[in-house]
C-alpha positions, 0 to 999 in steps of 0.5 A: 109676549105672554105665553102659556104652557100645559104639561103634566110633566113639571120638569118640562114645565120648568125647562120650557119657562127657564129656556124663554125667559132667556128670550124675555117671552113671559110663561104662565104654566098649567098642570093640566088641561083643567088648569088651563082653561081656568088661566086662559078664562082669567088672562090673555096670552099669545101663544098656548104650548100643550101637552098631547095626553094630560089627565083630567082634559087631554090636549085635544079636547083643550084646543076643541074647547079653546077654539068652540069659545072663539080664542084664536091664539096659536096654538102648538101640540107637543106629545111624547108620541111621533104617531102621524095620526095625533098630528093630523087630529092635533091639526085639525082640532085647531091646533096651528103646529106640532112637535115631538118630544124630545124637541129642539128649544130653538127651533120650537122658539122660533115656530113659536114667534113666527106663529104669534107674528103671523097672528098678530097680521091677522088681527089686523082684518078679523075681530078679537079674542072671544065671541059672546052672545046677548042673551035674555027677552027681559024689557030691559034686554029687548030695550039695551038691543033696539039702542045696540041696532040703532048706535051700531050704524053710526059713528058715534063714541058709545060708553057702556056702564054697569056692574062687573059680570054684567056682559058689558064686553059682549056689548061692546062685540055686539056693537062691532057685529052690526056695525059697518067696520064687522069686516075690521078688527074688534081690538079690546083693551082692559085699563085696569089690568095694564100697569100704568107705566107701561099702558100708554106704549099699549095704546100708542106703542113706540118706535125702536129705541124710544126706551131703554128695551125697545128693540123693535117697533110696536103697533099700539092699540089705536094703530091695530084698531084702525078700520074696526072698533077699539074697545077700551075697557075699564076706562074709570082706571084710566090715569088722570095724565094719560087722560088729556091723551086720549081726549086728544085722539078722539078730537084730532083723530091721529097719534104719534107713536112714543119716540117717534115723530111721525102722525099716523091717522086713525079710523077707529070706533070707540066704544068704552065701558066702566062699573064706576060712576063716572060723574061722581069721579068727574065732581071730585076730579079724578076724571076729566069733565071734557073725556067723559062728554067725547065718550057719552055720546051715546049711553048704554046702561046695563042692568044687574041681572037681580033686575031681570030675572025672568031672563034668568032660566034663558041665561041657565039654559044657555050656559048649560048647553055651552058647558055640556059641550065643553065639559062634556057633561051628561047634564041637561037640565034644571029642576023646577026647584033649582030654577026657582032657587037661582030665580030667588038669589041675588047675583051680586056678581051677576052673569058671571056669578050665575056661570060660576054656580052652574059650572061648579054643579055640574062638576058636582052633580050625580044626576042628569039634571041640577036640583037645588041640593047642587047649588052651592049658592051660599058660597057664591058670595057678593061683595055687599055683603062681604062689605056688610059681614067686614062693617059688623066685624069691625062694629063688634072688634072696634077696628080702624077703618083701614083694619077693616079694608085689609080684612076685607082683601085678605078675605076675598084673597083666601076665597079666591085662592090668591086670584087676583082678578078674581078678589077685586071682582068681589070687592068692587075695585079694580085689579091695580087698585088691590095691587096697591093696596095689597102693597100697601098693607103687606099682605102676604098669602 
């Protein structure tokens, strides 16, 4: 179980992270509300403990942000105050339980786990963590929509490919929404982001005892998915041994969970999505040949929002209207000027990049509307040419070209502040790839 914990108080922080850790739950703490939604945007957590008065974003407005962007994790309010009043606002934002300062450790471990347990059920019958919408009237668009409706009615294993920020999981939500299983779960998992050693008990799961720390059963992925749509993210990271695993599965159509020995149908819609060039890993024996077929029935290539620009002012108007709510911002609009301007840059990271520039000048603007003076778009920097400005250096400097790459990921590093995920995004690599590599050369921010 991961959790995550927002207070101002650090002492609390603190107390409240060393008091699980005795119950092997894994905390994530955040300073503030702002904090917080970073955290929550970048990783995936069970439960959320938070502050009812913080600076910056108060509880309550977290959890009505947490809820408007469709995250179902449980959430429990803690405050400083008994008022009745903050618990019924609390409740009724969407908060799942309420307690008082100072509170009993125990028994807030045990509403906790009933709370995730509970939750865990439920995502059994309803889809997954976060809803989004395909946005954009471009040729390219109106075409990706017209396959979505088509392979949406059949059964068919569908692999979604393009660069990162792309939407290729909104894709994948979208698929599911139409399908005949939108009554079912909508599981997703991200390859790239579960250790290996621990990613097929994430899609099998395993009985009680099958390792040394397995306490209880697991339900893996493919089990959860059972009636709805599993989505398997990231799939190029897949390791070539578990592999021949999945292929399995999408051909018998069962799984037997690790240490067990029982074989459990299962009814699930695949879809799966990748940035890399599958074919290109198939050639050179790094993906199986047989995997890649059971997974390209059908093909839904998504293009880098430089080749649809003309959805460019329909993506910023939308995401403006969703920030301004969450934010509560005055801000409206753009200027000409500015439309033209993000109409005129690159986007190497795409959408995601495009929601990053806005997010970061309606923090910054003074005015009600964003003008070009408002966006940063030189800091918004694409991995090409972070490749570009390494190979000159390199040119210039005669590095090795293993020189080169640490000073590629030391760069994205500090440009990130050390976000991990973040810095991969950048440099094209998964995120357990620059693990490795971070390992590998040593590097210590």
């Amino acid at each position: 179980m991961r959790i995550l914990i927002s207070d101002d108080e650090e002492n609390i922080r603190n107390l409240m992270k060393r008091f699980f850790s005795l119950d092997n739950i894994s905390c994530d703490t955040a300073e503030n509300g702002l904090s917080a939604q970073r955290m929550i945007r970048e990783n995936a957590y069970d439960a959320l403990l938070v502050d009812l008065r913080m600076p910056g974003l108060d509880g309550l407005s977290l959890i009505r942000w947490l809820r408007a962007e469709g995250f179902r994790m449980p959430v429990i309010m803690i405050s400083a105050h008994g008022d009745i009043t903050d618990a019924v606002s609390a409740l009724k934002e969407g908060a799942d339980d309420y307690v008082v300062k100072p509170f009993d450790p125990e028994e807030l471990t045990i509403k906790l786990k009933s709370l995730v347990e509970a939750a865990n059920l439920k995502s059994l019958v309803e889809g997954g963590k976060k809803s989004g919408e395909l946005i954009g009237e471009s040729p390219e668009m109106l075409r990706i929509k017209a396959i979505i409706a088509k392979a949406a009615l059949s059964s068919a294993t569908v692999l979604i490919t393009g660069e990162s920020g792309t939407g290729k999981e909104v894709v994948a939500r979208e698929i599911h929404r139409q399908s005949n299983v939108k009554d079912g779960p909508f599981i997703p998992i991200n390859i790239g982001g579960v250790p290996e050693n621990l990613l097929e008990s994430e899609l099998f799961g395993y009985e009680k005892g099958a390792f040394t720390g397995a306490q209880n059963r697991k339900i893996g992925k493919f089990e959860l998915a059972s009636g709805g749509t599993l989505f398997l993210d990231e799939i190029g990271d897949m390791p070539l041994s578990l592999q021949v695993k999945i292929l399995r599965v999408l051909q018998e159509k069962k799984i037997t969970r690790l240490g067990g020995t029982e074989t459990i149908p299962i009814n699930a819609r695949i879809v799966a999505a990748t940035n890399k060039a599958l074919e290109e890993m198939v050639k050179n024996g790094t993906f199986r040949e047989d995997l890649f077929y059971r997974l390209n029935v059908v093909r839904i290539e998504l293009p880098p929002l430089r080749e649809r620009k003309e959805d460019i002012p329909i993506l910023a108007a939308y995401i403006i209207r969703r920030l301004s709510e969450d934010m509560s911002s005055h801000i409206s609009g753009f200027t000409p000027e500015a439309i033209e301007a993000l109409k005129n840059h690159h986007f190497y990271g795409n959408v995601r990049e495009l929601e990053n520039i806005i997010e970061r000048a309606m923090i910054f603007s003074d005015s009600t509307t964003i003008d070009v003076k408002d966006l940063d778009l030189r800091s918004s920097v694409a991995k090409e040419s972070v490749r570009e400005r390494e190979i000159l250096s390199s040119v210039e400097g005669n590095f090795s070209l293993k020189e080169l790459e640490r000073s590629a990921i030391i760069s994205a590093l500090q440009r990130w502040e050390g976000n991990r995920t973040k810095a991969s995004e950048e440099l094209g690599i998964s995120r357990r790839t620059l693990i490795s590599k971070i390992k590998e050369y040593d590097i210590s921010l």
